[in-house]
C-alpha positions as CSV (number, residue, x, y, z in Angstrom):
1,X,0.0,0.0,0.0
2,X,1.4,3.1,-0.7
3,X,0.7,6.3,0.7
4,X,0.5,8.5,-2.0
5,X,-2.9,8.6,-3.7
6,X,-4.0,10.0,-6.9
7,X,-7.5,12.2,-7.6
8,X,-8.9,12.1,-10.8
9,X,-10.9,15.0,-11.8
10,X,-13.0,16.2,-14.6
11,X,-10.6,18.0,-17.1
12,X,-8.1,18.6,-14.3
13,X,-4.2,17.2,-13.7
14,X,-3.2,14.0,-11.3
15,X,-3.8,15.2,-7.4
16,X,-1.3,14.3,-5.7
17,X,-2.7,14.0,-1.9
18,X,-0.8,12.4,1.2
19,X,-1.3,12.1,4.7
20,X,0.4,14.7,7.4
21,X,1.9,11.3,9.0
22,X,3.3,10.0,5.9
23,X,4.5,13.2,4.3
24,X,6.1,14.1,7.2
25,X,7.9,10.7,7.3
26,X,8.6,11.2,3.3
27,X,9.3,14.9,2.9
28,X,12.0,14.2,0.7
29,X,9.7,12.7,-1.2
30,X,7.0,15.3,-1.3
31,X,9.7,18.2,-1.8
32,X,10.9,16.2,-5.3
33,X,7.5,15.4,-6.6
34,X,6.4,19.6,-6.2
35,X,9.6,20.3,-7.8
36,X,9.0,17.4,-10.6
37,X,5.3,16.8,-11.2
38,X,3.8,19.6,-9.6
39,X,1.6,20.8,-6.0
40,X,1.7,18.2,-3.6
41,X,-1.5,18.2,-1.5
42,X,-1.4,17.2,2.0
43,X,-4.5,16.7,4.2
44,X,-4.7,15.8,8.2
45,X,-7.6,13.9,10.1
46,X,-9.0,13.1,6.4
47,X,-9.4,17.3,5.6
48,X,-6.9,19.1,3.1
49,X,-4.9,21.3,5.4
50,X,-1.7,22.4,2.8
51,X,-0.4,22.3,-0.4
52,X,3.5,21.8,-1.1
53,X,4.5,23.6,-4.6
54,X,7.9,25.0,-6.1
55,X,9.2,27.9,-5.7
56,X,9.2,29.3,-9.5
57,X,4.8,27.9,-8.8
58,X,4.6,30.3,-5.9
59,X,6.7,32.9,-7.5
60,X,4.3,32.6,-10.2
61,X,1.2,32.9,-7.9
62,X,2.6,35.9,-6.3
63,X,3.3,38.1,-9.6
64,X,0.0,37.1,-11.9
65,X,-1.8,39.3,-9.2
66,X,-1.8,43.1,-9.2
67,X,-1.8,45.3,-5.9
68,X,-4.9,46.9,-5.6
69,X,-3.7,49.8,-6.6
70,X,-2.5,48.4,-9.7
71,X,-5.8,47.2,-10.2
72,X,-7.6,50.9,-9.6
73,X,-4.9,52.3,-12.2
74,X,-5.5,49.6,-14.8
75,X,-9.6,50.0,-15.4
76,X,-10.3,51.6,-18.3
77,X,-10.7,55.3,-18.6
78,X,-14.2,57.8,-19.1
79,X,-13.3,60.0,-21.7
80,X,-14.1,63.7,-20.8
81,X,-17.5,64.1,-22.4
82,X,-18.7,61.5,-21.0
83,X,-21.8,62.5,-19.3
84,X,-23.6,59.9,-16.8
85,X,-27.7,59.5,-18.0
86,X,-30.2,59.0,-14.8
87,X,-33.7,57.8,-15.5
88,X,-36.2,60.1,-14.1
89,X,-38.0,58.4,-12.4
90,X,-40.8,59.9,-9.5
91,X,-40.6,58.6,-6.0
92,X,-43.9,55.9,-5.2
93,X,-46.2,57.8,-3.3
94,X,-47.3,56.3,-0.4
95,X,-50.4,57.2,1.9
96,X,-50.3,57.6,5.4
């Protein structure tokens, strides 16, 4: 029996998932598969707790997504005539 276990998902990659007890006992292991075939998931008491990945995967992570303020800056722009159209409509009238 081996303690590595492969997922199979719809349209998705291999999963690799181990338990904290043997991961821990085989984190050689674990370190060369995320470097080699990619995240390394690890769960405890049955529940995914972490994932192991490379460093150029986290690197990777860390630079696809902008600051916030990046994000603010990069929406597009309202040109200077643009003028902002409200519906008229007339507040309900209610009787008291």
């Amino acid at each position: 029996m081996t303690s590595l276990t492969s997922i199979f998902a719809k349209g998705e990659k291999m999963k690799a998932t181990w338990k904290l007890q043997d991961a821990k006992a085989k984190f050689s292991k674990v370190v060369e598969d995320a470097l080699t075939t990619g995240p390394q998931h690890v769960t405890r008491r049955g529940t995914e707790a972490v994932v192991v990945i490379s460093v150029n995967d986290y690197e990777k992570l860390l630079s696809t997504k902008p600051s916030f303020k990046d994000f603010l800056l990069g929406c597009p722009k309202m040109d200077n005539d643009f003028e902002l159209e409200r519906q008229k409509d007339f507040p309900r009238s209610i009787d008291f």
